[in-house]
py3Dmol code that shows the C-alpha trace and the ligand (Angstrom):
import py3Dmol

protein = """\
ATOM      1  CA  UNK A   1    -257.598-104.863  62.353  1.00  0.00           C
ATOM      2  CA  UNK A   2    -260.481-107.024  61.732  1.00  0.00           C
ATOM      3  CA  UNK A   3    -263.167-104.424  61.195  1.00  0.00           C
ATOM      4  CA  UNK A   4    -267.182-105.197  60.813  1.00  0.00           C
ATOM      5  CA  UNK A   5    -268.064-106.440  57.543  1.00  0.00           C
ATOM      6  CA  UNK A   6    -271.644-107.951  56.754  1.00  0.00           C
ATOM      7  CA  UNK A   7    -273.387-109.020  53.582  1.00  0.00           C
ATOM      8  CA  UNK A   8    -276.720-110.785  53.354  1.00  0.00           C
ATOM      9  CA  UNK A   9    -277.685-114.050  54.796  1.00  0.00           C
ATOM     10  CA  UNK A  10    -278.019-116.701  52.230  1.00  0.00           C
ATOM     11  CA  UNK A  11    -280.256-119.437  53.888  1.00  0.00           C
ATOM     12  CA  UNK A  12    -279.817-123.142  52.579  1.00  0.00           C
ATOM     13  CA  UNK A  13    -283.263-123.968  51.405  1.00  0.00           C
ATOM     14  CA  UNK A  14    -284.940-121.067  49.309  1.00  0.00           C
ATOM     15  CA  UNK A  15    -288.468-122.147  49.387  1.00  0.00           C
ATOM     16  CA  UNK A  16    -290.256-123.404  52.322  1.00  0.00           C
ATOM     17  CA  UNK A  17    -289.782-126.897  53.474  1.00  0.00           C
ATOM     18  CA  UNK A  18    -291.097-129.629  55.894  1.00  0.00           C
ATOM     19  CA  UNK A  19    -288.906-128.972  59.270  1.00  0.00           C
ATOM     20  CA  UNK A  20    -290.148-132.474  60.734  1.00  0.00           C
ATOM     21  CA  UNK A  21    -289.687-134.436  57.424  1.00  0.00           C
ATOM     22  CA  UNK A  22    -286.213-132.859  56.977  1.00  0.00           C
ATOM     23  CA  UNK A  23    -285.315-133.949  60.912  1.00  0.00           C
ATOM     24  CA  UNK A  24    -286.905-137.309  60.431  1.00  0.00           C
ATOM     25  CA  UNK A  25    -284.504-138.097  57.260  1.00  0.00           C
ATOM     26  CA  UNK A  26    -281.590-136.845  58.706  1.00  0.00           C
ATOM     27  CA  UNK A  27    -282.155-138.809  61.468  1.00  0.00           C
ATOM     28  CA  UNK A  28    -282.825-142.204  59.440  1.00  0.00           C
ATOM     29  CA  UNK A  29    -279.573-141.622  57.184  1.00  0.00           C
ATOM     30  CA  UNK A  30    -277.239-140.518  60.240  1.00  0.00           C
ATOM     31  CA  UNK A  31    -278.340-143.716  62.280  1.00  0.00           C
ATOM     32  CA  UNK A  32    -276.689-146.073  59.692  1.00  0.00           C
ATOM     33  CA  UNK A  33    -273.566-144.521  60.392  1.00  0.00           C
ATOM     34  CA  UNK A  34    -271.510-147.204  61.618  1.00  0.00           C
ATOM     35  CA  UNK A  35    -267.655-147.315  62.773  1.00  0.00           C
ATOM     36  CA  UNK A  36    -265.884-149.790  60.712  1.00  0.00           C
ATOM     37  CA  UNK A  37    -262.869-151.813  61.242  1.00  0.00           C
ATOM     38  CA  UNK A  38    -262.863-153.475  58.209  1.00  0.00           C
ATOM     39  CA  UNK A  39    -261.903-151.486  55.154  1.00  0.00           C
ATOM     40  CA  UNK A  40    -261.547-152.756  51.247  1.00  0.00           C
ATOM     41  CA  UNK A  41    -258.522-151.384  49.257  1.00  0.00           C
ATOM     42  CA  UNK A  42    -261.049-149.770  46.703  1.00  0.00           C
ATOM     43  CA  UNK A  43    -259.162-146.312  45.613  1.00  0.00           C
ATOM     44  CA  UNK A  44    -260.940-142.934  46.065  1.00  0.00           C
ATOM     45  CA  UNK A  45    -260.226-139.990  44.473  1.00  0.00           C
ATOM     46  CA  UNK A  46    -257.805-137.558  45.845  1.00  0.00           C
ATOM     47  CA  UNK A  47    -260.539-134.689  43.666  1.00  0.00           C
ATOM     48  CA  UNK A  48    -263.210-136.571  46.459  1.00  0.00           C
ATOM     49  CA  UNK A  49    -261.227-136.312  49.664  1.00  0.00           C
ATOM     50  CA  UNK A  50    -260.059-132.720  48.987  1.00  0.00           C
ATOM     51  CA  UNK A  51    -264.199-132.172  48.912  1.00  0.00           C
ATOM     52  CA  UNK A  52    -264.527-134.189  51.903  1.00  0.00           C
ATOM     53  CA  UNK A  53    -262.744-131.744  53.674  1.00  0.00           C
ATOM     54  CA  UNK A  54    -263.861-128.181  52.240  1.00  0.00           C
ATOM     55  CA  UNK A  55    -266.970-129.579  53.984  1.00  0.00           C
ATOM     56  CA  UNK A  56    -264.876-130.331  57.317  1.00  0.00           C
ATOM     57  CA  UNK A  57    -263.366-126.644  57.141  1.00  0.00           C
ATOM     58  CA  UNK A  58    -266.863-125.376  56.933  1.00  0.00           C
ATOM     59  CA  UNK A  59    -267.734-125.600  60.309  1.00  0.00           C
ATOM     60  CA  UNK A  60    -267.957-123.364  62.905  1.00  0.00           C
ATOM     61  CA  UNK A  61    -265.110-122.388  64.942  1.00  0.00           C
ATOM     62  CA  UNK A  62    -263.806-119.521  67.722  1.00  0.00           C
ATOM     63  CA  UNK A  63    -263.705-116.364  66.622  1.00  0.00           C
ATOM     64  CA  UNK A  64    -263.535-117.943  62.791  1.00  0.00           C
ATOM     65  CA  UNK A  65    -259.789-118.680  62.890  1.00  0.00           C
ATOM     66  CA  UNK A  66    -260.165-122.349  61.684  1.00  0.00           C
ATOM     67  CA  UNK A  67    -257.720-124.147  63.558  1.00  0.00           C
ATOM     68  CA  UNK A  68    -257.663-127.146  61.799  1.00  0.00           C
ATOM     69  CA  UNK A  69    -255.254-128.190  59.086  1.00  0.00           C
ATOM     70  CA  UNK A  70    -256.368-132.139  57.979  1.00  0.00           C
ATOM     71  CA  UNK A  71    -253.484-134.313  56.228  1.00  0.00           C
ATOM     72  CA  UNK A  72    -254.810-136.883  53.543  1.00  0.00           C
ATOM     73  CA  UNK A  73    -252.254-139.610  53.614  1.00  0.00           C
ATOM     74  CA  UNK A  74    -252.789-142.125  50.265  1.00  0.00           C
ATOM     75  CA  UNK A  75    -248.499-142.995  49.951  1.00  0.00           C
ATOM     76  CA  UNK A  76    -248.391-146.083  50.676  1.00  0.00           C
ATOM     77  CA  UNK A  77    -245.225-145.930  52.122  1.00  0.00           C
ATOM     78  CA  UNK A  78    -246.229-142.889  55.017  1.00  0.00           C
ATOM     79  CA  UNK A  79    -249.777-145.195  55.508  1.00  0.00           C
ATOM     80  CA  UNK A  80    -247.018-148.115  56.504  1.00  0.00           C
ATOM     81  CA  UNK A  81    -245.160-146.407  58.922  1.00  0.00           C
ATOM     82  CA  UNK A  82    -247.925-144.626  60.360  1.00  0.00           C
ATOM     83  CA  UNK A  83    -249.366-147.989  60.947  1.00  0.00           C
ATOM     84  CA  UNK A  84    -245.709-149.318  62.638  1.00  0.00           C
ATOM     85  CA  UNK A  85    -245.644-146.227  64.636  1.00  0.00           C
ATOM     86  CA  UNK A  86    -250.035-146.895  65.833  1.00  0.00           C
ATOM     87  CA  UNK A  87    -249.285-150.278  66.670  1.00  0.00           C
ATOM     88  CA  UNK A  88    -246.311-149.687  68.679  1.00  0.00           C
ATOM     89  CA  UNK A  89    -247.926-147.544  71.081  1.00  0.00           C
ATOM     90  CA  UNK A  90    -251.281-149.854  71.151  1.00  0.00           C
ATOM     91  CA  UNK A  91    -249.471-152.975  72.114  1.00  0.00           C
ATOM     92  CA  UNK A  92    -248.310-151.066  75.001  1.00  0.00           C
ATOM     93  CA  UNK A  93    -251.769-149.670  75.566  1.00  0.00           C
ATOM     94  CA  UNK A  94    -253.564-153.199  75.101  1.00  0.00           C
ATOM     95  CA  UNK A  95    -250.576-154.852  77.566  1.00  0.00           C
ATOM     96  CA  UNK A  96    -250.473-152.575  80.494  1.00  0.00           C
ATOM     97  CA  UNK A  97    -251.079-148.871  80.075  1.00  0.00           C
ATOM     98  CA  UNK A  98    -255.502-149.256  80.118  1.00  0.00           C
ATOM     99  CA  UNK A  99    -256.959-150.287  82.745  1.00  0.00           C
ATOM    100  CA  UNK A 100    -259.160-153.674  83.552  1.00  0.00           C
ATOM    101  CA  UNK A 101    -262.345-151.526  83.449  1.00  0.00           C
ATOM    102  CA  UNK A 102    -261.373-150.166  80.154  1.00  0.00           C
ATOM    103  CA  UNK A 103    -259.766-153.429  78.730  1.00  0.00           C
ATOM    104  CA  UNK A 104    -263.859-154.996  79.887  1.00  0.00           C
ATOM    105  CA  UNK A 105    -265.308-152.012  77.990  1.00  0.00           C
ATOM    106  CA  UNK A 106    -264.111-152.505  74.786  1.00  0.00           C
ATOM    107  CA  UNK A 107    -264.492-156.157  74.437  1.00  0.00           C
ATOM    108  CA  UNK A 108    -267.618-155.729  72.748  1.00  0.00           C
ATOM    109  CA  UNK A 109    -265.662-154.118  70.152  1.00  0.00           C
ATOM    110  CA  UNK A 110    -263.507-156.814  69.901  1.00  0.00           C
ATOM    111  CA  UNK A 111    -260.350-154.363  69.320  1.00  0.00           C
ATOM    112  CA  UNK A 112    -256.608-155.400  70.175  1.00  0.00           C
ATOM    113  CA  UNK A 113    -253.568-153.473  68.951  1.00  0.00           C
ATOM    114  CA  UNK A 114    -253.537-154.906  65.189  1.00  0.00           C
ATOM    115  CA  UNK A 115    -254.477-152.159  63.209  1.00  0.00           C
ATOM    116  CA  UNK A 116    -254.134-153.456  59.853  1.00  0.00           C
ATOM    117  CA  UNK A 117    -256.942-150.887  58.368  1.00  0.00           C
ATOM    118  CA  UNK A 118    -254.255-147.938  58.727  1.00  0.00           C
ATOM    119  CA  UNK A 119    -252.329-149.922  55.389  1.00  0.00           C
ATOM    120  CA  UNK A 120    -255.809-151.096  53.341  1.00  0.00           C
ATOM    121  CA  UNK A 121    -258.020-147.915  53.891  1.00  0.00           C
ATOM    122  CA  UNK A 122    -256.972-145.862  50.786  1.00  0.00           C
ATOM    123  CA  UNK A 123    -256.801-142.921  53.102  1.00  0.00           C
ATOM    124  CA  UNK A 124    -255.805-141.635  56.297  1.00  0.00           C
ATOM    125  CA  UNK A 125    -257.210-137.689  57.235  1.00  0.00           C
ATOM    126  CA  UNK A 126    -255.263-136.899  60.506  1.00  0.00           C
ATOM    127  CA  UNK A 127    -257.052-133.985  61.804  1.00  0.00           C
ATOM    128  CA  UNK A 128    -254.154-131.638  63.863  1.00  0.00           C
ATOM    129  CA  UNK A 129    -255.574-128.415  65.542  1.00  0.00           C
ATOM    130  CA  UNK A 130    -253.601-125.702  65.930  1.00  0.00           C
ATOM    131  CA  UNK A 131    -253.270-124.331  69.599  1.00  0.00           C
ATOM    132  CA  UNK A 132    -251.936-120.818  68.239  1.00  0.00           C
ATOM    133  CA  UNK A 133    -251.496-119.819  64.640  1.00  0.00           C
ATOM    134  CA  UNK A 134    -248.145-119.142  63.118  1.00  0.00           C
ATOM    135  CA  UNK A 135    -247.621-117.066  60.402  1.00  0.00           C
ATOM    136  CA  UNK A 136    -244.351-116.207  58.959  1.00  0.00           C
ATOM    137  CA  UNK A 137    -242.857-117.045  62.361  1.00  0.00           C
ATOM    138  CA  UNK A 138    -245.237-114.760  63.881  1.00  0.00           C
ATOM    139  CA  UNK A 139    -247.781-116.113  66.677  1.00  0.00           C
ATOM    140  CA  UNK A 140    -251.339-115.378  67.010  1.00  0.00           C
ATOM    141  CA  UNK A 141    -254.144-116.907  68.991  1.00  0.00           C
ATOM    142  CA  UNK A 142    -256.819-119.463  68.236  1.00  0.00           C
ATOM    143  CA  UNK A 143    -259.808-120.053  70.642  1.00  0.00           C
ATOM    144  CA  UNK A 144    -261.867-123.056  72.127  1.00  0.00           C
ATOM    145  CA  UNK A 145    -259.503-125.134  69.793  1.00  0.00           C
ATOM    146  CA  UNK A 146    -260.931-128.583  70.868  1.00  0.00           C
ATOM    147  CA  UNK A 147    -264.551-127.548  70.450  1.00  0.00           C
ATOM    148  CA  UNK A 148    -263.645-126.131  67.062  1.00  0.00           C
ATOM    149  CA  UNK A 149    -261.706-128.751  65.405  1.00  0.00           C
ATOM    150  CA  UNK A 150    -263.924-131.622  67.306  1.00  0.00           C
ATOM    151  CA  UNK A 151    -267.197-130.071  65.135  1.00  0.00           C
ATOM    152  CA  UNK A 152    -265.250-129.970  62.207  1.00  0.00           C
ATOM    153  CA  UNK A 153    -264.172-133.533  62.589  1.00  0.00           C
ATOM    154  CA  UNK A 154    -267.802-133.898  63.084  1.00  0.00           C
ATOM    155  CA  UNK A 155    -268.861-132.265  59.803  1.00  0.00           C
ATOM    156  CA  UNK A 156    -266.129-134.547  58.615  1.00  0.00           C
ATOM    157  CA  UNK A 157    -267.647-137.622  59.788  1.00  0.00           C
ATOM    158  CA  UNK A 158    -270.828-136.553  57.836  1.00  0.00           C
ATOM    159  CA  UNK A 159    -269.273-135.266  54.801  1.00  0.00           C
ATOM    160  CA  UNK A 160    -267.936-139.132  54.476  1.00  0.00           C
ATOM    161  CA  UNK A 161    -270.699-140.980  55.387  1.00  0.00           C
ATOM    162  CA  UNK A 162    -273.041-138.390  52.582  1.00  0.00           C
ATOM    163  CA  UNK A 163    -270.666-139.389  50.001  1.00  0.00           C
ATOM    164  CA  UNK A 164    -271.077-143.438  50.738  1.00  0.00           C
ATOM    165  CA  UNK A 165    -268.107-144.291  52.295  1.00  0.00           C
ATOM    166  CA  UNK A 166    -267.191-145.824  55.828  1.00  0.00           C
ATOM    167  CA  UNK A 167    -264.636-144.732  58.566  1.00  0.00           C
ATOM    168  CA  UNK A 168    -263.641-145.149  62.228  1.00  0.00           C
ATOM    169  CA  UNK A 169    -262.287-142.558  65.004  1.00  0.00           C
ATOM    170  CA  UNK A 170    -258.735-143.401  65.746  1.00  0.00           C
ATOM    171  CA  UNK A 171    -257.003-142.674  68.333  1.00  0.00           C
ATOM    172  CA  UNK A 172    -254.069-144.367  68.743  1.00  0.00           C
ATOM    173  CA  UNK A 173    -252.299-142.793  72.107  1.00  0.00           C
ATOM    174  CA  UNK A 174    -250.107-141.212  72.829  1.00  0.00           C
ATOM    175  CA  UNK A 175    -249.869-139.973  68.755  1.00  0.00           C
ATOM    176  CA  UNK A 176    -247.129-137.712  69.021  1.00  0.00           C
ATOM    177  CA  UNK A 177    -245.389-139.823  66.441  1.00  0.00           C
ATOM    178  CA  UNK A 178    -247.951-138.607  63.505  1.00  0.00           C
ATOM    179  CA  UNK A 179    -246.550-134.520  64.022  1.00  0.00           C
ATOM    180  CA  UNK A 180    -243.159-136.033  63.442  1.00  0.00           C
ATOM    181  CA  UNK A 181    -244.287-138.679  60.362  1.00  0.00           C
ATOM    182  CA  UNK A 182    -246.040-135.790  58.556  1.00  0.00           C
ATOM    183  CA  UNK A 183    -243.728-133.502  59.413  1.00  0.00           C
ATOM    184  CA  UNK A 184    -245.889-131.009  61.062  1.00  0.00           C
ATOM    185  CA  UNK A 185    -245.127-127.865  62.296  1.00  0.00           C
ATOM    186  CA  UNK A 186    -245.037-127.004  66.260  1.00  0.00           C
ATOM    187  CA  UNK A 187    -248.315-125.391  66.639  1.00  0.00           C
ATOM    188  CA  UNK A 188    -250.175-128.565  65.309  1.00  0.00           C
ATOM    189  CA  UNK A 189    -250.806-131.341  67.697  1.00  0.00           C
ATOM    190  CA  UNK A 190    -253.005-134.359  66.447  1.00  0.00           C
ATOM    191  CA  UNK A 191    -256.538-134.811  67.159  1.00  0.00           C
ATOM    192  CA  UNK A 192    -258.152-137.324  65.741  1.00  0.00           C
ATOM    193  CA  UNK A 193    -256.823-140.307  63.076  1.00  0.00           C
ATOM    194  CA  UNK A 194    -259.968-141.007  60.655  1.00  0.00           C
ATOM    195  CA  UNK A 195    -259.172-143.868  58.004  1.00  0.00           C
ATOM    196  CA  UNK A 196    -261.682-143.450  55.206  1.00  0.00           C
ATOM    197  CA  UNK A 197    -262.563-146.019  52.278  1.00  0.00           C
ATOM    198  CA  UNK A 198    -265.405-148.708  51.467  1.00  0.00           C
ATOM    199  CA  UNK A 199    -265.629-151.277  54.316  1.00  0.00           C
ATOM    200  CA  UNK A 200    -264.546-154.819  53.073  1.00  0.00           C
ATOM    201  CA  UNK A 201    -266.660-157.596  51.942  1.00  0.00           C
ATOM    202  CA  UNK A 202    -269.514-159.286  54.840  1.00  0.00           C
ATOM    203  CA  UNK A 203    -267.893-156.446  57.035  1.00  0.00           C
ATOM    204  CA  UNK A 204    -269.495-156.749  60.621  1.00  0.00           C
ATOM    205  CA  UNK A 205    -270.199-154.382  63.291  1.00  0.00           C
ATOM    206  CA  UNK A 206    -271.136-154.804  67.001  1.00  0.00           C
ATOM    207  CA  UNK A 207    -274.679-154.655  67.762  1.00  0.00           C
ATOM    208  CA  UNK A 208    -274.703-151.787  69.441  1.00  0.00           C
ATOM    209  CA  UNK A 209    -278.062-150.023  70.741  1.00  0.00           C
ATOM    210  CA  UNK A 210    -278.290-145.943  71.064  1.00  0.00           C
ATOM    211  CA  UNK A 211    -279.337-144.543  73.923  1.00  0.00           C
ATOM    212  CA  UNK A 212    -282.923-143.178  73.942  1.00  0.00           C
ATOM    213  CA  UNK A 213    -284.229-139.807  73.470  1.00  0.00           C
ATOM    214  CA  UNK A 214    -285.482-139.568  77.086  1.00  0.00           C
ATOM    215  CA  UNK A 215    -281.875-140.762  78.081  1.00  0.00           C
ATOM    216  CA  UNK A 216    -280.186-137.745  76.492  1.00  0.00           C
ATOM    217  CA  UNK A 217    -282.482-134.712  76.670  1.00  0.00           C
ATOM    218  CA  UNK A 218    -284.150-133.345  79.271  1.00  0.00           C
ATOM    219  CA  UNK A 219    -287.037-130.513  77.872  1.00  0.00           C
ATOM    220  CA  UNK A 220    -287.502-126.980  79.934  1.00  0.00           C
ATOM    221  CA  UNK A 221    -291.144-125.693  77.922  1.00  0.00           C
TER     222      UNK A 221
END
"""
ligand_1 = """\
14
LIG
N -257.001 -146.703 70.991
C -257.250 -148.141 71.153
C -258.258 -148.438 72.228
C -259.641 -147.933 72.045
C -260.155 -147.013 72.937
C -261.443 -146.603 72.841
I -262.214 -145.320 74.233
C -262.286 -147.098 71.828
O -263.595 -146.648 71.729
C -261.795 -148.022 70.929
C -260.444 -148.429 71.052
C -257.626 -148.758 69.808
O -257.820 -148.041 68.843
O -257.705 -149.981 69.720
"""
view = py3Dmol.view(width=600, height=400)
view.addModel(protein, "pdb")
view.setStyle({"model": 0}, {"cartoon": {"style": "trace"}})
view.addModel(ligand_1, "xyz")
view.setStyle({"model": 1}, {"stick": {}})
view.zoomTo()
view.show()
């Protein structure tokens, strides 16, 4: 039995501070994040990427059950199949399984089923969420699982572009083929594919323009 258990709130700042100034630079920072396609070979640390996600783990989730385990993949070997496996399915999805309308959409991006970044990137965090726990063969459940793990992919996100490095969403579909790769258990089902590393020299991105504040908020005062 989980019963009630409460300590004092420790809040993050502990003097007074700017609201607006703190908004306005976390703003400015967060706008340079960028999806990159492009990585350099440029080892990280494994001591980095293990920090990387403690951050990712420290978000918010149903009922606190966490249900998220992330695999860091730096063998070079796994990072090679993986990448066989992801290109096998996107050839399929590039010649015949999307759609026109979503083929025109992602020309800007100038993406095709190549996905040579899944071999240079010095790491691969595959984000699987759990849909039930299992303990010693023992099941338990886990709630709003995709609104859980997606905000701790998106304190991942963060945690790597805070610490200077570069990485893209991946979602090579269907990605069945990662559970059986990194040999993951059958609660897990993958999420989300996130190559991290530094992006490779005169790396370029689309131009892409954000949508305006008055385009995604509407105020009730
Ligand atoms: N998974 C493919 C296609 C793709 C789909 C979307 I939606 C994108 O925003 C980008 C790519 C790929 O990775 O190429």
């Amino acid at each position: 039995m989980n019963t009630k258990h409460f300590i004092p709130f420790v809040p993050a700042y502990q003097e007074e501070v700017d609201p607006l100034e703190k908004a306005k630079a976390l703003y400015t920072f967060n706008d340079k994040r960028r999806s990159v396609r492009t990585f350099s070979d440029r080892p990280i640390s494994k001591e980095v990427i293990e920090q990387l996600i403690m951050t990712a783990s420290s978000a918010p989730s149903g009922a606190h059950k966490q249900p998220w385990t992330f695999c860091a993949v730096s063998n070079p070997q796994l990072k090679s199949q993986i990448r066989t496996a992801a290109e096998k399915e996107e050839y399929e999805n590039y010649h015949g399984r999307m759609s026109d309308d979503w083929l025109e959409d992602l020309k800007q991006f100038d993406t095709d089923w190549h996905k040579p970044f899944l071999e240079i990137a010095p790491w691969l965090i595959i984000a699987f969420r759990k849909n039930y726990d299992l303990t010693n063969g023992v099941k338990s459940k886990n709630y709003y699982v995709q609104e859980s793990v997606g905000l701790a992919c998106g304190f991942l996100l963060s945690a790597i572009h805070h610490a200077g490095f570069v990485s893209l969403t991946h979602t090579p579909s269907p990605m069945n083929f990662l559970q059986k790769l990194l040999n993951r258990p059958e609660n897990e089902r993958p999420f989300l594919l996130i190559p991290v590393g530094y992006p490779a020299e005169n790396t370029e991105v689309p131009d892409l323009k954000r949508k305006t504040l008055d385009d995604v908020s509407v105020f009730y005062e």
